[in-house]
N, C-alpha and C positions, 0 to 999 in steps of 0.2 A: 259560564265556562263552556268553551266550545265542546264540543260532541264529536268532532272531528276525529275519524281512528289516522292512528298514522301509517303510513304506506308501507315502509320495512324498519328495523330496528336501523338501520344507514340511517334514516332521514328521520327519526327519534335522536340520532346521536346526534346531527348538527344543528338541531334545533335548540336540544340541549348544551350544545357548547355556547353558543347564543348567548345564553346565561350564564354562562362562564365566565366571559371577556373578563372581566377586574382579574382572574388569577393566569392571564396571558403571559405579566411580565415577571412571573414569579421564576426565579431561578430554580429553585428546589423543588419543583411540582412532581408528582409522579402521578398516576392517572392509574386506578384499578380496578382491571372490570372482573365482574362473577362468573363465571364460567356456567356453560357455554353461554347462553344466551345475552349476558351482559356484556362480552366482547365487541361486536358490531356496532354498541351504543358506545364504548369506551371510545374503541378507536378513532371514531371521528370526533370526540372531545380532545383526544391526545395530539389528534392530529390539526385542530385548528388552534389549539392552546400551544403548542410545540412543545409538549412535556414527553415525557420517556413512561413509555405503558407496559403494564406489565399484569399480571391476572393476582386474584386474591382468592384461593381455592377455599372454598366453600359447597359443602354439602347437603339438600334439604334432607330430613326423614320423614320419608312421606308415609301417610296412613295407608298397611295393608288394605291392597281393595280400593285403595281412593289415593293414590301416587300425588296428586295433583296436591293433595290438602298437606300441610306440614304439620309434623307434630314437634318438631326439632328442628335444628341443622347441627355439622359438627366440621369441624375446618381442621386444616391440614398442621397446627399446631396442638392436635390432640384435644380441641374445645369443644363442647357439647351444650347448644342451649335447648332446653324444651318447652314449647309451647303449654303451658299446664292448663290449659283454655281448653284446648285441643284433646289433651291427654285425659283430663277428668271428665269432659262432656261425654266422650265417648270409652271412654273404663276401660284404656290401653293398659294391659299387662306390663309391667316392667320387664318381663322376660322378653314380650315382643318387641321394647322398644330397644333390648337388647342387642336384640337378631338383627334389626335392620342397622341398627349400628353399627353391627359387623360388618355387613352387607356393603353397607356405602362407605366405610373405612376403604375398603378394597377397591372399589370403585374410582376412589380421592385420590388412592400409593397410585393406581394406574393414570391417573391425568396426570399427578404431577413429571409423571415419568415420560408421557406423550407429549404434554406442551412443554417441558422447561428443560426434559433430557438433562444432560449435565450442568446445566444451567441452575447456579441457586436464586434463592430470593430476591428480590432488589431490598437492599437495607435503609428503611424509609425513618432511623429514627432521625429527628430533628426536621423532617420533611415536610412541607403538605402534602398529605395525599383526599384527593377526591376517589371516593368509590361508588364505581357505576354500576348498575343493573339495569335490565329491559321493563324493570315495573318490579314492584313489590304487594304481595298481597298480603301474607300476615304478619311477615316481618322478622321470622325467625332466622336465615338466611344473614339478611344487613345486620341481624343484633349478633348473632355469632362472629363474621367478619370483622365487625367494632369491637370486640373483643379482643376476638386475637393480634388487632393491631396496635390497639391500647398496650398492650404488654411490650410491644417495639417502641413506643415512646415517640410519636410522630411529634413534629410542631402543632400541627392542626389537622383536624379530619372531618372533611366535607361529605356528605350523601348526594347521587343527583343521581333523580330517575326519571324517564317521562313522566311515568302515572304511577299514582299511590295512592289507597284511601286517607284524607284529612287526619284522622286520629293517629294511622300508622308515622305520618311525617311529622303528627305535635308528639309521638311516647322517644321517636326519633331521634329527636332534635334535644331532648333532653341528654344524650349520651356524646354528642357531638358537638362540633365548635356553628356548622351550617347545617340546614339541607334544604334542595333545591329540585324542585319540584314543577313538569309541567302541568299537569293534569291531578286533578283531586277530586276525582267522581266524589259524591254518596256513597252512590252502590256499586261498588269495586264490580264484586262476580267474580271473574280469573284476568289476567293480564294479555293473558292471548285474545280475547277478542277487541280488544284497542287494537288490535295490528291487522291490516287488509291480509298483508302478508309473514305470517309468524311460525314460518316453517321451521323445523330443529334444526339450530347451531351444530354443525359438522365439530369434527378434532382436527380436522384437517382445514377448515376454515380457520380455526381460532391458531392453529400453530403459523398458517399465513399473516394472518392477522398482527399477531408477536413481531416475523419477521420482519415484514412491513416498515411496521411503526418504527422499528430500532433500526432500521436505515434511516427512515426518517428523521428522526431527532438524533442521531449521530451527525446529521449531516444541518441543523440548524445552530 
Protein backbone atom coordinates (compact mmCIF):
# COMPACT_ATOMS: atom_id res chain seq x y z
CA UNK A 1 0.00 0.00 0.00
CA UNK A 2 1.59 3.30 -0.88
CA UNK A 3 2.60 5.53 1.90
CA UNK A 4 2.03 8.39 -0.15
CA UNK A 5 0.06 11.37 2.08
CA UNK A 6 -2.09 13.29 0.03
CA UNK A 7 -1.69 16.85 -0.70
CA UNK A 8 -5.05 18.62 0.35
CA UNK A 9 -8.52 17.05 0.93
CA UNK A 10 -9.31 18.56 -3.21
CA UNK A 11 -6.94 16.05 -4.46
CA UNK A 12 -8.14 13.10 -1.78
CA UNK A 13 -11.67 13.99 -3.50
CA UNK A 14 -10.71 13.25 -7.01
CA UNK A 15 -8.81 10.38 -6.57
CA UNK A 16 -11.55 9.15 -4.79
CA UNK A 17 -14.13 9.85 -7.45
CA UNK A 18 -11.83 7.83 -9.59
CA UNK A 19 -13.38 5.05 -7.92
CA UNK A 20 -16.63 6.25 -8.31
CA UNK A 21 -16.87 6.14 -12.13
CA UNK A 22 -19.78 2.96 -12.18
CA UNK A 23 -22.31 5.48 -10.10
CA UNK A 24 -21.58 8.50 -12.90
CA UNK A 25 -24.72 7.39 -14.82
CA UNK A 26 -26.88 7.02 -12.00
CA UNK A 27 -29.74 9.47 -12.06
CA UNK A 28 -30.72 9.52 -8.42
CA UNK A 29 -27.25 10.00 -6.79
CA UNK A 30 -26.78 12.42 -4.25
CA UNK A 31 -23.39 12.81 -2.76
CA UNK A 32 -22.85 13.53 1.18
CA UNK A 33 -20.11 15.00 2.73
CA UNK A 34 -19.57 15.34 6.92
CA UNK A 35 -18.90 18.49 7.74
CA UNK A 36 -16.59 20.46 7.88
CA UNK A 37 -13.86 18.48 6.69
CA UNK A 38 -15.64 15.86 4.51
CA UNK A 39 -16.90 18.66 2.16
CA UNK A 40 -13.74 19.41 0.05
CA UNK A 41 -13.55 15.37 -0.48
CA UNK A 42 -17.34 15.38 -1.47
CA UNK A 43 -17.33 18.05 -3.63
CA UNK A 44 -15.01 16.85 -6.09
CA UNK A 45 -16.83 13.46 -6.10
CA UNK A 46 -20.15 15.30 -6.79
CA UNK A 47 -18.56 17.27 -8.99
CA UNK A 48 -16.83 14.55 -11.48
CA UNK A 49 -19.97 12.20 -10.79
CA UNK A 50 -22.50 15.14 -11.70
CA UNK A 51 -24.66 14.24 -8.72
CA UNK A 52 -26.37 17.05 -6.56
CA UNK A 53 -24.32 17.41 -3.06
CA UNK A 54 -25.39 18.22 -0.04
CA UNK A 55 -23.91 17.70 3.64
CA UNK A 56 -24.94 15.01 6.35
CA UNK A 57 -24.66 16.78 9.67
CA UNK A 58 -22.88 14.80 11.93
CA UNK A 59 -21.21 15.50 15.26
CA UNK A 60 -18.27 13.72 17.07
CA UNK A 61 -18.15 13.64 21.16
CA UNK A 62 -14.85 14.07 21.70
CA UNK A 63 -13.16 12.98 25.08
CA UNK A 64 -12.72 15.94 27.46
CA UNK A 65 -9.08 16.72 27.34
CA UNK A 66 -8.56 14.58 24.18
CA UNK A 67 -11.16 16.44 21.58
CA UNK A 68 -9.36 14.50 18.76
CA UNK A 69 -10.50 10.80 20.28
CA UNK A 70 -14.36 10.15 19.95
CA UNK A 71 -16.43 8.69 22.46
CA UNK A 72 -19.65 9.23 20.46
CA UNK A 73 -21.20 11.15 17.61
CA UNK A 74 -24.73 12.44 17.51
CA UNK A 75 -26.55 13.82 14.08
CA UNK A 76 -28.88 16.44 13.43
CA UNK A 77 -31.83 13.76 13.60
CA UNK A 78 -31.43 13.63 17.25
CA UNK A 79 -29.23 10.15 17.02
CA UNK A 80 -26.55 9.38 19.52
CA UNK A 81 -24.05 6.59 18.86
CA UNK A 82 -21.30 5.74 21.63
CA UNK A 83 -18.10 4.43 21.26
CA UNK A 84 -18.38 1.89 24.50
CA UNK A 85 -14.64 1.06 23.59
CA UNK A 86 -13.80 4.45 24.36
CA UNK A 87 -16.29 4.94 27.06
CA UNK A 88 -15.37 1.99 29.40
CA UNK A 89 -11.46 2.08 28.74
CA UNK A 90 -11.50 5.16 30.06
CA UNK A 91 -14.61 5.32 32.93
CA UNK A 92 -16.38 8.35 31.15
CA UNK A 93 -19.16 9.33 33.53
CA UNK A 94 -22.54 9.38 32.02
CA UNK A 95 -23.14 12.87 33.31
CA UNK A 96 -20.03 13.88 31.32
CA UNK A 97 -21.02 12.24 28.23
CA UNK A 98 -24.06 14.32 28.99
CA UNK A 99 -22.54 17.71 28.98
CA UNK A 100 -20.86 17.24 25.83
CA UNK A 101 -23.87 16.16 24.30
CA UNK A 102 -25.26 19.27 25.01
CA UNK A 103 -22.38 20.96 24.03
CA UNK A 104 -22.26 19.78 20.43
CA UNK A 105 -26.14 19.66 20.00
CA UNK A 106 -25.75 23.39 19.90
CA UNK A 107 -22.90 23.54 18.04
CA UNK A 108 -24.91 21.00 15.22
CA UNK A 109 -28.56 23.77 15.53
CA UNK A 110 -25.63 26.41 14.67
CA UNK A 111 -24.22 24.51 11.27
CA UNK A 112 -27.23 23.59 10.27
CA UNK A 113 -28.40 27.03 10.43
CA UNK A 114 -25.02 28.42 8.69
CA UNK A 115 -24.79 26.03 5.87
CA UNK A 116 -28.42 25.19 4.87
CA UNK A 117 -30.17 28.57 6.13
CA UNK A 118 -33.65 28.10 4.99
CA UNK A 119 -32.65 25.38 3.03
CA UNK A 120 -34.14 21.88 4.29
CA UNK A 121 -32.63 18.51 3.66
CA UNK A 122 -32.33 16.96 0.33
CA UNK A 123 -34.94 13.95 0.62
CA UNK A 124 -32.68 10.92 -0.25
CA UNK A 125 -35.47 8.14 0.17
CA UNK A 126 -35.36 5.79 -2.77
CA UNK A 127 -31.87 7.43 -3.67
CA UNK A 128 -28.16 6.38 -3.77
CA UNK A 129 -26.48 8.26 -1.65
CA UNK A 130 -22.57 7.94 -1.28
CA UNK A 131 -21.24 9.48 2.19
CA UNK A 132 -17.89 11.10 2.16
CA UNK A 133 -15.51 12.09 4.72
CA UNK A 134 -11.75 13.13 4.77
CA UNK A 135 -10.76 9.76 6.59
CA UNK A 136 -12.29 7.95 9.30
CA UNK A 137 -10.58 6.90 12.44
CA UNK A 138 -12.80 5.15 14.88
CA UNK A 139 -15.90 5.24 13.08
CA UNK A 140 -18.25 6.69 15.34
CA UNK A 141 -19.15 9.64 13.14
CA UNK A 142 -19.94 7.19 9.69
CA UNK A 143 -21.97 4.88 12.12
CA UNK A 144 -24.10 7.76 13.42
CA UNK A 145 -24.64 9.26 9.73
CA UNK A 146 -25.81 5.41 8.54
CA UNK A 147 -28.07 5.62 10.91
CA UNK A 148 -29.76 8.35 10.64
CA UNK A 149 -29.94 7.87 6.94
CA UNK A 150 -31.20 4.44 7.33
CA UNK A 151 -34.33 5.74 8.83
CA UNK A 152 -34.90 8.03 5.38
CA UNK A 153 -34.91 4.80 3.48
CA UNK A 154 -32.20 5.46 0.69
CA UNK A 155 -32.05 2.91 -2.27
CA UNK A 156 -28.47 2.13 -1.41
CA UNK A 157 -25.81 3.68 0.70
CA UNK A 158 -22.35 3.82 -0.13
CA UNK A 159 -19.00 4.83 2.29
CA UNK A 160 -15.98 6.50 0.50
CA UNK A 161 -13.15 7.93 2.27
CA UNK A 162 -9.44 8.24 1.28
CA UNK A 163 -8.16 6.44 4.44
CA UNK A 164 -9.48 4.28 7.01
CA UNK A 165 -8.09 1.52 9.39
CA UNK A 166 -9.00 -2.15 7.58
CA UNK A 167 -11.21 -3.31 10.55
CA UNK A 168 -13.08 0.09 10.60
CA UNK A 169 -14.04 -0.42 6.64
CA UNK A 170 -14.73 -4.53 7.27
CA UNK A 171 -17.41 -3.40 10.88
CA UNK A 172 -18.41 -0.77 7.97
CA UNK A 173 -19.44 -2.47 5.28
CA UNK A 174 -21.52 -4.61 7.18
CA UNK A 175 -24.11 -1.73 7.76
CA UNK A 176 -23.99 -0.70 4.16
CA UNK A 177 -24.69 -1.82 0.57
CA UNK A 178 -20.44 -0.57 -0.28
CA UNK A 179 -17.51 1.04 0.97
CA UNK A 180 -14.76 2.43 -0.75
CA UNK A 181 -11.69 2.98 0.39
CA UNK A 182 -8.31 4.52 -0.69
CA UNK A 183 -5.84 3.84 1.82
CA UNK A 184 -5.99 1.21 4.76
CA UNK A 185 -2.84 1.70 6.80
CA UNK A 186 -2.38 -0.94 9.99
CA UNK A 187 -1.73 1.79 12.01
CA UNK A 188 -4.28 4.60 11.39
CA UNK A 189 -2.69 7.11 14.33
CA UNK A 190 -5.15 10.38 13.37
CA UNK A 191 -6.22 11.24 9.80
CA UNK A 192 -4.55 14.44 9.70
CA UNK A 193 -1.26 13.32 9.25
CA UNK A 194 -2.25 11.55 5.70
CA UNK A 195 -2.73 15.20 4.53
CA UNK A 196 0.62 17.40 3.73
CA UNK A 197 -1.92 19.92 3.95
CA UNK A 198 -5.11 19.39 6.55
CA UNK A 199 -5.71 22.76 7.66
CA UNK A 200 -9.54 23.46 9.27
CA UNK A 201 -12.37 23.34 6.99
CA UNK A 202 -13.74 27.06 7.31
CA UNK A 203 -18.05 27.59 7.39
CA UNK A 204 -17.49 29.64 5.01
CA UNK A 205 -15.69 27.39 2.61
CA UNK A 206 -18.22 24.56 3.17
CA UNK A 207 -21.22 27.21 2.55
CA UNK A 208 -19.27 27.99 -0.96
CA UNK A 209 -18.76 24.76 -1.49
CA UNK A 210 -22.86 23.92 -1.30
CA UNK A 211 -23.05 26.82 -3.63
CA UNK A 212 -20.87 25.74 -6.10
CA UNK A 213 -21.78 22.42 -6.52
CA UNK A 214 -25.76 23.23 -6.85
CA UNK A 215 -24.94 25.33 -9.90
CA UNK A 216 -23.25 22.87 -10.96
CA UNK A 217 -25.49 19.90 -11.31
CA UNK A 218 -28.39 22.30 -11.96
CA UNK A 219 -26.87 22.98 -14.90
CA UNK A 220 -25.80 19.13 -16.02
Amino acid sequence: MSTRKFHTRAEAGKMLARELTAYADCKDLVVLGLPRGGVPVAYEVAKLLGATLDICLVRKLGVPGHKELAMGAITSGGIRVLNYDVVSSLGIANQTIEQVTAEESQELQRRDRAYRGDRPPLNVKNRTVIVVDDGIATGSTMRAAITMLKQQQPKRIVVAVPIAPPETCEELSNFVDEVVCLKMPERMYAVGIWYEDFSQTTDEEVRYLLTQQSTVSTHN
